[in-house]
C-alpha positions as CSV (number, residue, x, y, z in Angstrom):
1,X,222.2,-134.2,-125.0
2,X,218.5,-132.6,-125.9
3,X,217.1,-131.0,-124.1
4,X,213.9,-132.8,-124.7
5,X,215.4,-136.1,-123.4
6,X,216.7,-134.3,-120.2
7,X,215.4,-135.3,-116.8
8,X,216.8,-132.7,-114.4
9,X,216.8,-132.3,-110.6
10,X,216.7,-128.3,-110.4
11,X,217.2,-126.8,-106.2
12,X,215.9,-123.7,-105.0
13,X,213.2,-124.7,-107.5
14,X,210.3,-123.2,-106.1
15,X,211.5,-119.4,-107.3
16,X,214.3,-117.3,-108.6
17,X,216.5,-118.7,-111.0
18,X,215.5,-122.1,-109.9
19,X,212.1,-121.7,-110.8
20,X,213.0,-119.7,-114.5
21,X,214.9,-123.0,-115.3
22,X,212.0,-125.6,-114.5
23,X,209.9,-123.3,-116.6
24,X,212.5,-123.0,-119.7
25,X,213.4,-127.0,-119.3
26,X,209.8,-128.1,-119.4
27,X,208.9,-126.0,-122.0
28,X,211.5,-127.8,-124.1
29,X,209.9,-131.1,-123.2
30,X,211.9,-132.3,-120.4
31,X,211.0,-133.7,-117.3
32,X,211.7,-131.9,-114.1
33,X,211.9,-132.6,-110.5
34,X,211.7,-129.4,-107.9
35,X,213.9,-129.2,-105.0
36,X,213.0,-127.0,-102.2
37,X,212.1,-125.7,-98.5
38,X,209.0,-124.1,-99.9
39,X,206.2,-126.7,-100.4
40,X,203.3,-124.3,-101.0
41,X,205.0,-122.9,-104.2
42,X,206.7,-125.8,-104.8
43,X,203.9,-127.7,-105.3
44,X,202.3,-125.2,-107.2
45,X,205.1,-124.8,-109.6
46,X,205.6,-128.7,-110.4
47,X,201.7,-129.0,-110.9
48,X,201.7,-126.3,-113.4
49,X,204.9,-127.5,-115.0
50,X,203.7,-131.1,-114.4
51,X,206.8,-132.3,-112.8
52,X,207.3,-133.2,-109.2
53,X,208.2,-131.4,-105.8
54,X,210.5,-132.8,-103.2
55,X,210.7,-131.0,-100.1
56,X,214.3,-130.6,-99.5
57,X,217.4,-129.7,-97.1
58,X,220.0,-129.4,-99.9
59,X,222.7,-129.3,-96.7
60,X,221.2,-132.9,-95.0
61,X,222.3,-136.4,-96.9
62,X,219.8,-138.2,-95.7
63,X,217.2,-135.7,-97.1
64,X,219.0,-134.8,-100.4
65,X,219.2,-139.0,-100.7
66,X,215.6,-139.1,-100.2
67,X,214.7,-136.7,-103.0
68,X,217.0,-137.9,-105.2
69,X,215.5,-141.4,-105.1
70,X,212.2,-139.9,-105.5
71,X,213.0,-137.7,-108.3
72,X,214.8,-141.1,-110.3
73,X,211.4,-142.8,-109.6
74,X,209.2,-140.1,-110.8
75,X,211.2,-139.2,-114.2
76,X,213.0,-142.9,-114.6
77,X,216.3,-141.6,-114.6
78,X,218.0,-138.3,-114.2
79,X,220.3,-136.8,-116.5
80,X,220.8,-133.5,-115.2
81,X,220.9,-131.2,-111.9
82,X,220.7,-127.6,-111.7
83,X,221.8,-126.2,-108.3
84,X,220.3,-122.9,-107.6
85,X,219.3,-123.2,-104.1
86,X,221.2,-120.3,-102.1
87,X,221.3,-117.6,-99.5
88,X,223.0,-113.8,-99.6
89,X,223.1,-112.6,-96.4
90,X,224.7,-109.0,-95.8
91,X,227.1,-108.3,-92.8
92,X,231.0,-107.4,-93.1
93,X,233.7,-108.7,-91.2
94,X,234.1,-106.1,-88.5
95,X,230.7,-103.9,-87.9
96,X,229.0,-101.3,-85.6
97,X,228.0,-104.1,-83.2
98,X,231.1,-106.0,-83.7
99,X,232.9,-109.2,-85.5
100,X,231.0,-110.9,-88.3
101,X,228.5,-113.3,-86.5
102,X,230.1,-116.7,-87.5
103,X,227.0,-118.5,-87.6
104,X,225.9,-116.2,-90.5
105,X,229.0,-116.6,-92.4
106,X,229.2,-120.8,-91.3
107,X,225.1,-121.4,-92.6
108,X,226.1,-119.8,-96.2
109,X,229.1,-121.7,-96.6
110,X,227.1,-124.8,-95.9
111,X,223.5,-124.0,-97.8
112,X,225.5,-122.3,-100.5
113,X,228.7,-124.4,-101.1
114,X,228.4,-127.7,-99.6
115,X,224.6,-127.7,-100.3
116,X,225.3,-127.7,-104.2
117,X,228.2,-130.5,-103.7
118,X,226.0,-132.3,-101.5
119,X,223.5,-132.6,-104.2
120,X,225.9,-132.9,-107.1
121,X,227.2,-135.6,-106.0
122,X,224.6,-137.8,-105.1
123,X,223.1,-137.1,-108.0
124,X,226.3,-138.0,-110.1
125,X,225.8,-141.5,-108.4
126,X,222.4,-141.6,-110.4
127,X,223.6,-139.9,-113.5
128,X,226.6,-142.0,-113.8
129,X,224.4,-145.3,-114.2
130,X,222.8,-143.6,-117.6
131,X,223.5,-145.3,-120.7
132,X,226.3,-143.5,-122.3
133,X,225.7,-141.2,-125.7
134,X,228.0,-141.7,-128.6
135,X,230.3,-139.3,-127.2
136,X,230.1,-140.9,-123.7
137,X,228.0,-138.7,-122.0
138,X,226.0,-139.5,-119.3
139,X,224.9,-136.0,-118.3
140,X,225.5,-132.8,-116.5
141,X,225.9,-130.8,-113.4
142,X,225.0,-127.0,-113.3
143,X,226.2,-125.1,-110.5
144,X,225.2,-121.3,-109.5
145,X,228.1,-119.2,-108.8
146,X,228.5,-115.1,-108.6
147,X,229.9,-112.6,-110.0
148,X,230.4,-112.1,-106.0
149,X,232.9,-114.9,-106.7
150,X,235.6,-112.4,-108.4
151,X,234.7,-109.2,-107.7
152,X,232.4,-109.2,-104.4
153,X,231.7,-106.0,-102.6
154,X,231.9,-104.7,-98.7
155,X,229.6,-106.8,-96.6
156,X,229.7,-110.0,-99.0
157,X,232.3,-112.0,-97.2
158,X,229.9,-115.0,-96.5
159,X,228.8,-114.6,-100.4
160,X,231.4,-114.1,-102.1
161,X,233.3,-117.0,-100.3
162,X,230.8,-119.6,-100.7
163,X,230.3,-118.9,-104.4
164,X,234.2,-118.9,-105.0
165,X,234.1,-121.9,-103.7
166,X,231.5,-122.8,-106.6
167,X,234.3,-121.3,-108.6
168,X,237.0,-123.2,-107.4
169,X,234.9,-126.8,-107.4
170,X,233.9,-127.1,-111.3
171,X,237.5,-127.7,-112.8
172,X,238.1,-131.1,-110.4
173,X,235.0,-131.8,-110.1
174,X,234.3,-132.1,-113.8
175,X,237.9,-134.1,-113.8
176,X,236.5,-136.5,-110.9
177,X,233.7,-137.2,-113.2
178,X,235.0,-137.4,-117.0
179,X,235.1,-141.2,-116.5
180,X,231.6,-141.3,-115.7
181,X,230.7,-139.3,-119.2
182,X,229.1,-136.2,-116.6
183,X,229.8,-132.9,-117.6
184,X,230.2,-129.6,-115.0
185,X,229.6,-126.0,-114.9
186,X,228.9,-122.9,-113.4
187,X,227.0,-120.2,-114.2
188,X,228.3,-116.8,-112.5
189,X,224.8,-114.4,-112.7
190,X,225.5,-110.4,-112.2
191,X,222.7,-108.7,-110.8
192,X,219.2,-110.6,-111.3
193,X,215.5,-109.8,-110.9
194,X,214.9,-112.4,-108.4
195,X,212.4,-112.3,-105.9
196,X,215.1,-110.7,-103.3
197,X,216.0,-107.7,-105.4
198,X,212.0,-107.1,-106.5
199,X,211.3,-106.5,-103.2
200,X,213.6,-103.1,-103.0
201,X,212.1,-99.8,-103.8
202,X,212.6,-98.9,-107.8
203,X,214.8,-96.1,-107.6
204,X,217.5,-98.4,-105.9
205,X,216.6,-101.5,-108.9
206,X,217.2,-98.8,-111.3
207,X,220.5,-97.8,-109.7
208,X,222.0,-101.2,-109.6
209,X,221.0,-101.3,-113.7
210,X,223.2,-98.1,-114.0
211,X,226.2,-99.9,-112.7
212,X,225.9,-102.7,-115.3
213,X,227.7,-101.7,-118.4
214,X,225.4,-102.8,-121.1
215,X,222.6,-103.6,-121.1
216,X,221.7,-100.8,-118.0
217,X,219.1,-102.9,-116.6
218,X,218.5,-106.4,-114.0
219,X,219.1,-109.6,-115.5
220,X,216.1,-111.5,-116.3
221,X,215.8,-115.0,-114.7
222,X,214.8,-116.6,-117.8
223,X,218.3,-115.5,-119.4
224,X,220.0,-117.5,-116.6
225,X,217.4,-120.4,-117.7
226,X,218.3,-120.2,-121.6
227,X,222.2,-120.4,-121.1
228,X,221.6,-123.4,-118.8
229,X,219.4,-125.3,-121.3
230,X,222.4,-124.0,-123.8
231,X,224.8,-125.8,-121.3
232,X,222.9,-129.0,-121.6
233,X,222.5,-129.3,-125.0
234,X,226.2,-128.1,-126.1
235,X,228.1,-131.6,-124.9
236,X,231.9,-129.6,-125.5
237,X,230.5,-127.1,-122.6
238,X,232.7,-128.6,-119.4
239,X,234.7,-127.3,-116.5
240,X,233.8,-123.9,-117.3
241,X,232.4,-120.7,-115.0
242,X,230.4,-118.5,-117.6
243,X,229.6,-114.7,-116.2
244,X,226.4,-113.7,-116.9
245,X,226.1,-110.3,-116.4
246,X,226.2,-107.4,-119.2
247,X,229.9,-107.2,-118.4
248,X,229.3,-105.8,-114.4
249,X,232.4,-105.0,-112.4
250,X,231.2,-104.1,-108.8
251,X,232.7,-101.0,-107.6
C-alpha cells in the first residue's frame, strides 16, 4: 500500500495522537476522514487538512455505521482505520473512599476496547470490498495499545485492562481477516506529549522523561504518526504490537 493512495478513517481525530496521524497521512497525499466527540476542533482540523469530520460515538453502532458510510462517500473508499480514540482514567482497585467505582472501570473498557473493535470491524466490512493488490491486500487496521498493556502501574487497572485487551485482539483479529487481504496492528506508545500530559506542571513532564531510558524526554505525537504511516506502507507488517517508547519499563 502507499501511502498516497490511502483513504483512512482515523478516531480520536480531533487531537493527540489521532490528530498527529491526520496531519502525517495528509501530508503524504492521502485522504482522511476525522472521527470524534469534539466538532469544534474537529472541524477545524479536517478543514485545514481538507478532509472530513464525522461526529462520532466510537462505542454506539449505529453512529460508528453512520460515519463510516459517510467517510466511504466522502473519500470513495477506505483503505485504512487508525483507532486512537481513548480515555485514562486514574483510580485503583481498593482506595481511601473505597472499591474502584465500576462505572469508571466499565466506560474504559467500552470507549477504549470495544470502541476500537467496534470501529474496526465495521470498517473491515468496507475495506474488505477494495480491489485486492498484487499481494492481496485490501488494507489495514491500526489499533492504539499501551505500554499500560504489559507493565501498567498502581491506579491503572481500567487502563491497563482495556489496552491488553488491544493486545490480546490483533493476533485473531488479523487471522479473522487474512481472507479478506486486511492487515492488523497495534501500536503500544510509552509516555506521549498529548494534550493530557501538557497540561501537568513541567517539573512533573520532565520527571516522567527521566524514567524513560533513552531518549530522557516525552514521546512526540508525530513519532506515533510516522510508524503508523510506516505500518501502512510495509504490507509484511501484520498481527504485531510494536512498543513505542525509548525502551520505558514503569516502575
Amino acid at each position: 500500500m502507499k501511502i498516497s493512495d490511502t483513504r483512512a478513517v482515523i478516531t480520536g481525530g480531533a487531537s493527540g495522537l489521532g490528530a498527529a496521524t491526520a496531519r502525517q497521512f495528509a501530508a503524504s497525499g492521502a485522504k482522511v476522514a476525522l472521527f470524534d466527540l469534539n466538532e469544534e476542533a474537529g472541524t477545524a482540523l479536517a478543514a485545514e487538512l481538507g478532509g472530513t469530520f464525522h461526529k462520532t460515538n466510537v462505542t454506539d453502532e449505529a453512529s460508528v455505521q453512520a460515519s463510516i458510510n459517510a467517510a466511504r462517500e466522502a473519500m470513495g473508499s477506505i483503505t485504512a482505520a487508525v483507532n486512537c480514540a481513548g480515555i485514562a482514567p486514574a483510580a485503583t482497585t481498593l482506595g481511601k473512599n473505597g472499591p474502584h467505582p465500576l462505572h469508571t472501570f466499565q466506560q474504559t473498557i467500552d470507549i477504549n476496547l470495544v470502541g476500537s473493535f467496534n470501529v474496526s470491524r465495521l470498517a473491515a466490512e468496507v475495506i474488505a470490498q477494495n480491489d485486492p493488490e498484487d499481494d492481496g491486500a485490501r488494507g489495514v487496521i491500526i489499533n492504539t495499545a499501551s505500554v499500560a498493556a504489559m507493565d501498567g502501574q498502581r491506579g491503572q487497572a481500567a487502563y491497563a485492562a482495556s489496552k491488553g485487551g488491544i493486545v490480546g485482539l490483533s493476533l485473531p483479529m488479523a487471522r479473522d481477516l487474512a481472507r479478506s487481504g486486511i492487515r492488523v496492528m497495534a501500536i503500544a506508545p510509552g509516555i506521549f506529549l498529548t494534550p493530557m500530559l501538557m497540561g501537568l506542571p513541567q517539573d512533573v513532564q520532565d520527571q516522567l522523561a527521566q524514567d524513560v531510558t533513552c531518549p530522557k524526554r516525552l514521546g512526540d505525537p508525530s513519532e506515533y504518526a510516522r510508524l503508523a504511516e510506516f505500518i501502512v506502507e510495509c504490507g509484511y507488517l501484520n498481527g504485531e504490537v510494536i512498543r513505542l517508547d525509548g525502551a520505558l519499563r514503569m516502575q
